[in-house]
N, C-alpha and C positions, 0 to 999 in steps of 0.2 A: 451254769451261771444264769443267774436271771437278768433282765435289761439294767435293773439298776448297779448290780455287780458289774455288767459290761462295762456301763461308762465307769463306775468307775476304778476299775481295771486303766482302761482309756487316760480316764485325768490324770491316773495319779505314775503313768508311763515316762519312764527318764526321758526316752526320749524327745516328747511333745509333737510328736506325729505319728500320721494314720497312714494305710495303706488300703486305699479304695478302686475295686475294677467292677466289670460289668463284661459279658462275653457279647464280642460284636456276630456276625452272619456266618461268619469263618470259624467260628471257637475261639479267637485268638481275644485273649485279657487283656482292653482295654482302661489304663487306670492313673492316677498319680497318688502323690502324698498330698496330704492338708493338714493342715493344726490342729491340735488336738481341741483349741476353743473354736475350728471351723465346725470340727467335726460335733461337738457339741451342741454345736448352735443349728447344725440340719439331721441330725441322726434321727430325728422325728418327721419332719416338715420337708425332708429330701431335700438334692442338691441338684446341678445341673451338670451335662457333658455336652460340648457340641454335638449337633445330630449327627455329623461326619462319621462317625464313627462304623453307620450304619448308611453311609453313603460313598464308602470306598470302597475295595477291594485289600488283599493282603498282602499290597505292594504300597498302598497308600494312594494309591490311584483311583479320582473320583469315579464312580458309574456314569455315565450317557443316557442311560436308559432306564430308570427307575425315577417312582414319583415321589418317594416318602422324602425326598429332600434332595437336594444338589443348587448347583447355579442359580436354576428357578426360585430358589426359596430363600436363599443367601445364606444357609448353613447358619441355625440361628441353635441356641441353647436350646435340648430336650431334659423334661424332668426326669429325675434317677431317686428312686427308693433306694437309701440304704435297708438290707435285710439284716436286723442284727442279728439273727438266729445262725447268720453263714461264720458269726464271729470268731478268729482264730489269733494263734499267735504265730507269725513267721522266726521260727529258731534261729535261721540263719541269717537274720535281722536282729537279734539281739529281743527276738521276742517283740517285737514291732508289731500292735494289732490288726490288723486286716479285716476286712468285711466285703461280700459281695454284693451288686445292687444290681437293679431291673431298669429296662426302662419305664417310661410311662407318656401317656399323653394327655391334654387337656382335657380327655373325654374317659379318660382313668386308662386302662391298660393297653400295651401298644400291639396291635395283631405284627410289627417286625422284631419285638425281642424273642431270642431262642427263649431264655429259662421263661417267659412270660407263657412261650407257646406248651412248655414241656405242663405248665400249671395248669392250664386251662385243659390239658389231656389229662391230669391228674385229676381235675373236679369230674371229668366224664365218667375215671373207675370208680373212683369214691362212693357220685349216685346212684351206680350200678352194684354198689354195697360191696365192690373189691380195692384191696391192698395192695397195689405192686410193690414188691420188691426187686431191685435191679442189684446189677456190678456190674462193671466193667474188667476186663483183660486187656492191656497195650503190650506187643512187642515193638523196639525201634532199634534203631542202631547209632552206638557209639562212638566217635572217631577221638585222637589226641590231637585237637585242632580248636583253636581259638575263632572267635569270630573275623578277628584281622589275617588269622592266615588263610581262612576261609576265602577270602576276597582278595588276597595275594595271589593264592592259588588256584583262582578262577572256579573255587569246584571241582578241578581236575586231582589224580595222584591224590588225594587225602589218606591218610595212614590212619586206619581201623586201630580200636582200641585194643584189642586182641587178634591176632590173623588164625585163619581157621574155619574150619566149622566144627564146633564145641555145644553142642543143642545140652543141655542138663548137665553141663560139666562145671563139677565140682572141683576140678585143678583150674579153669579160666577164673570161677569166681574169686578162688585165693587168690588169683594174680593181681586180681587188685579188690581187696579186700575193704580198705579204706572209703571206697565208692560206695562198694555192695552197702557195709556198717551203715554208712549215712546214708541212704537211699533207704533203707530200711527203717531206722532211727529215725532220721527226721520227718521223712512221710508222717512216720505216729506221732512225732510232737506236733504237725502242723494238718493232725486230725483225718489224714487218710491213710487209716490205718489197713497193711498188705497181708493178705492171705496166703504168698508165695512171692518168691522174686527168685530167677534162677535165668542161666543164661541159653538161649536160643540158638536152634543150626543157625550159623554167618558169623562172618568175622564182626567181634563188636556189638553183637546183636545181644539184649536182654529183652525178658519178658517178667510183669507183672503182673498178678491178683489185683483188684481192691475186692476189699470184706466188702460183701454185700449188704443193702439197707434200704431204704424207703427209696422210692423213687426221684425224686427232688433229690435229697442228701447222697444219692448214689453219682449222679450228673454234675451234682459241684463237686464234687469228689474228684471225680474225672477228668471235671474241666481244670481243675489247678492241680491234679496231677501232672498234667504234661507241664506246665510253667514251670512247677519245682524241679520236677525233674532235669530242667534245662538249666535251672539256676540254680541247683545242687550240685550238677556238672561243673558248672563254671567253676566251680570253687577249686576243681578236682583237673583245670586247665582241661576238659570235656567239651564237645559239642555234640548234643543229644538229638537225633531228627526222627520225627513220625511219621515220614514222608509214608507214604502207601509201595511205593517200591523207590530202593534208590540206585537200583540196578538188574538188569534184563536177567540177569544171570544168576541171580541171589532170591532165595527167598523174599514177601512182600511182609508187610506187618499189618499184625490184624490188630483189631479192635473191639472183640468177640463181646457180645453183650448179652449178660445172662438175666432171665425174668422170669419170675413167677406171680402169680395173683394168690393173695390168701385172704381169709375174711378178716374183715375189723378188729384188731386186736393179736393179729397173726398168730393165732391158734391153731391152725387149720392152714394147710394148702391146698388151696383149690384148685391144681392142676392133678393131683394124687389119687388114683380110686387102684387100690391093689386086688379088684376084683376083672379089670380089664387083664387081655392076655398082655400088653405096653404098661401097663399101671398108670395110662393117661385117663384121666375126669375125660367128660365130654365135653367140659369149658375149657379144658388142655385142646381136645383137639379142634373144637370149634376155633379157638385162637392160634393153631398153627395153620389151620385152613386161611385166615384172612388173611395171614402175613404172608400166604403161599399165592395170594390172588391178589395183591398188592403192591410185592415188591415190585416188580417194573417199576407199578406206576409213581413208587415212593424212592426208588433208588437214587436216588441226587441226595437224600437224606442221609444214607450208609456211603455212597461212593460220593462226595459232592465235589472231587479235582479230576483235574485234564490226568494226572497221575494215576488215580485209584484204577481207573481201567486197565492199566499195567500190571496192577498185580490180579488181576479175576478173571486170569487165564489158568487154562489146564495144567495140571500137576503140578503147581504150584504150592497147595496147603490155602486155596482162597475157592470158594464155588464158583463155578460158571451157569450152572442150570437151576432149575426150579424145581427140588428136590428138597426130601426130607426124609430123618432113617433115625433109628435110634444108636446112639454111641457112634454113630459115624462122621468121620470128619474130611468126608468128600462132599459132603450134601450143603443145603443152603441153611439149611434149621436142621439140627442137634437138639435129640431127645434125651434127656438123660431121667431117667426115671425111675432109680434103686430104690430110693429110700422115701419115706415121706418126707421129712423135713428137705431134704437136697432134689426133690423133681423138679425140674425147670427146664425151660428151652435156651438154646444158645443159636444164637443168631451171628453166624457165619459170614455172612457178607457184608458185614463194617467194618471197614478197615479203620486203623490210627489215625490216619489223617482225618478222622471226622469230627464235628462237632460235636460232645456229646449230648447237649440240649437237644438239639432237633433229631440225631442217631434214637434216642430213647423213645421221645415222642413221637418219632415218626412207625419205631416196631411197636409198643404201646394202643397205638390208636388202629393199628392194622388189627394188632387182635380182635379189641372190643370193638371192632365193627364185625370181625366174623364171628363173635359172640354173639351180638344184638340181632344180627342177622341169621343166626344157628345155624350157620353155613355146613354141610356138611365133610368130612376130612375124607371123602372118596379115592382120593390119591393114594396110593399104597406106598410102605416105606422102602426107601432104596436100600439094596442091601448090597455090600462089596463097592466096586467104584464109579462115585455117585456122577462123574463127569461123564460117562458114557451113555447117562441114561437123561435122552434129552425129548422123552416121550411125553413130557407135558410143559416145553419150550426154555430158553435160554433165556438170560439176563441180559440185557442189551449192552453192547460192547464197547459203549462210548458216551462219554458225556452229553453231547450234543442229541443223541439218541433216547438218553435216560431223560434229559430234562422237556423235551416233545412229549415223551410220554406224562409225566407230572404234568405238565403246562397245561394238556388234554384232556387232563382226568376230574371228572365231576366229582370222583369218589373224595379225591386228595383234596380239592375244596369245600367237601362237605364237613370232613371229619377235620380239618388245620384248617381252612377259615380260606375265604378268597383273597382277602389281602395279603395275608402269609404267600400263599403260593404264588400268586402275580408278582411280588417282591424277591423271595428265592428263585424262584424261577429266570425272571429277569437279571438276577447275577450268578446264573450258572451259565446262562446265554453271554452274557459280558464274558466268564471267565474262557468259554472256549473259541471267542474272538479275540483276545487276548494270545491264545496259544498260536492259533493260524498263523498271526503274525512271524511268528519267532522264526531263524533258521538253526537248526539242529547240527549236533553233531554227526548225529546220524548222514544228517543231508550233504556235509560238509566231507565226509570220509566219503561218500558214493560218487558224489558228482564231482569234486574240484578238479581232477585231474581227466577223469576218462571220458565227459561228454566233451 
């Protein structure tokens, strides 16, 4: 549909309202309704959000320490582009339009929106004459629990949607079949459309495909798959969570993100040379080289909670080192490389819990700087299991760790911008002050009784 079809798709909607979001620093869809003569009257000229949005946390709690807005500034309106191009229809809305928007600033684009930053990493492949195409993969876990029993139950005893561990079983999906249907179904009515959906070892645990696409359209994709997915549950008296791990003892949920560069017109993958002994180009592995010299210092981008460090330990099914091997899913980067159309890298250490605007652009912009830089791939591939081979260093094992290292890095402000990273950086710093505070159950079972 072209813009003029969209509106009026839009006007001519029983219901007389829109559904408009925008992803704040967390991933989390920030958004209301408007009328459909609001929406009318800004679908061109943009609308406004308070800038809070991007001066909280994921609890609603203001930041302390970041400049782009807070007390200081008094929380005043920031401009938002609607995108009509993210235009969709919510099925389980009665078909209700939806659009996603960006922000913006006085001076035009804002260096703290994600999808703004994911763009600006997108115009860098473009002049470099490449295509990314991305996807994403989520596994999370299910439970038969409402938001109010949720809070009833303190989080404690929740009853998993199926108990088990059921990895690829097709007797858990019958068991509730009605889910699976619409999870499946409605994704493709509300345009993310799945290349797989099957359920994961853990009780309760699913994993899904999106079809991969352009870069940008792969990231919104992603970013409102987790919402639907949460509000497809609901329907289904479901509570759907992407925590990164939500138990010591259970597998963690990834987020695996797959990508390839093709030329203009995606004729051609230019990760592909079947004359290699890997069938990896040299632009393949120039680009697993930068992401190999990188992650450190990009890691708040893949792991960006106090949580994600929990599941990117050992035998887990999550990397711990700085490793890469073909077909192997111990390493940090997964080669996959059979065929021409399907060679791409999978990038292993993002978990669910992530953003996906700033997850893409963050592996993205590690390539094509070890592309511009023709870094070379010296590192040999790991082969068998990839956690024991920690001969070219580890992932740092904590958020507070991970985000010193970003905070530090010239590299991470050349390629994301410095305003980007003094603003993420600063509420990764918030969020693991944040944690300190807290006292655990953990703390609570060791010490109440026997010091």
């Amino acid at each position: 549909m072209d813009s003029k079809e969209i509106l009026q798709y839009v006007n001519n909607h029983a219901s007389r309202k829109v559904k408009i979001a925008l992803t704040d620093i967390d991933g989390i869809l920030r958004g209301k309704y408007i009328s459909v003569e609001k929406f009318i009257s800004v679908a061109e000229t943009g609308t406004g959000f308070c800038d809070v949005v991007f001066g909280w946390d994921s609890s609603d709690l203001a930041y302390d320490n970041v400049s782009y807005t807070g007390w200081h500034t008094g929380y005043p309106d920031a401009a938002v582009r609607i995108d009509l191009s993210t235009f969709r229809k919510i099925p389980w809305e009665n078909d209700t339009p939806f659009f996603l928007g960006e922000l913006l600033t006085k001076g035009g684009e804002s260096s703290v929106c994600p999808r703004q930053l994911l763009k600006k990493v997108l115009a860098d492949a473009e002049t470099s004459g490449f295509l990314p195409c991305f996807a994403q993969e989520f596994e999370w876990y299910n439970f038969a629990e409402t938001p109010q029993t949720l809070q009833d139950k303190q989080f404690h005893n929740l009853q998993p949607l199926t108990p088990g561990m059921f990895g690829y079983s097709i007797l858990r999906s019958g068991l509730n079949a009605d889910f699976m249907n619409d999870l499946f179904g409605l994704l493709n009515r509300f345009d993310i459309p799945l290349e797989g959906l099957h359920t994961e070892t853990g009780p309760g645990t699913y994993e899904a495909a999106i079809n991969y696409s352009g870069i940008l359209e792969a990231a919104d994709r992603a970013v409102l798959f987790k919402t639907a997915v949460k509000e497809i549950a609901y329907q289904h008296g479901i509570m759907a969570t992407f925590m990164a791990k939500i138990n010591e003892r259970l597998p963690g949920c990834g987020g695996h993100v797959h990508q390839s560069l093709w030329e203009t017109g995606r004729k051609k993958n230019l990760f592909y040379d079947e004359k290699d002994q890997w069938n990896m180009s040299e632009t393949m592995k120039q680009y697993v080289a930068g992401q190999l010299m990188l992650m450190p210092q990009l890691l708040p981008l893949f792991a960006p909670t106090i949580n994600s460090y929990k599941r990117l330990v050992e035998g887990a099914w999550a990397p711990t080192t700085l490793t890469w091997g073909i077909d192997n899913r111990t390493v940090a980067l997964r080669v996959l490389s059979v065929g021409q159309s399907s060679c791409r890298l999978e990038t292993r250490v993002i978990g669910s819990d992530v953003n996906p605007y700033l997850a893409m652009a963050g592996a993205l912009a590690a390539g094509l700087y070890g592309i511009k830089n023709k870094m070379k791939l010296s590192q040999p591939p790991s082969t068998g299991n990839g956690y024991l081979d920690n001969s070219h260093g580890r992932l740092p094992s904590t958020l507070e760790e991970a985000t010193a290292c970003m905070r530090e890095s010239k590299i991470a402000r050349d390629i994301l911008g410095e305003q980007f990273v003094d603003h993420f950086t600063r509420t990764r710093e918030w969020e693991w002050r944040q944690h300190l505070k807290a006292v655990t159950d953990w703390e609570i079972k060791r010490y109440f009784e026997i010091i």
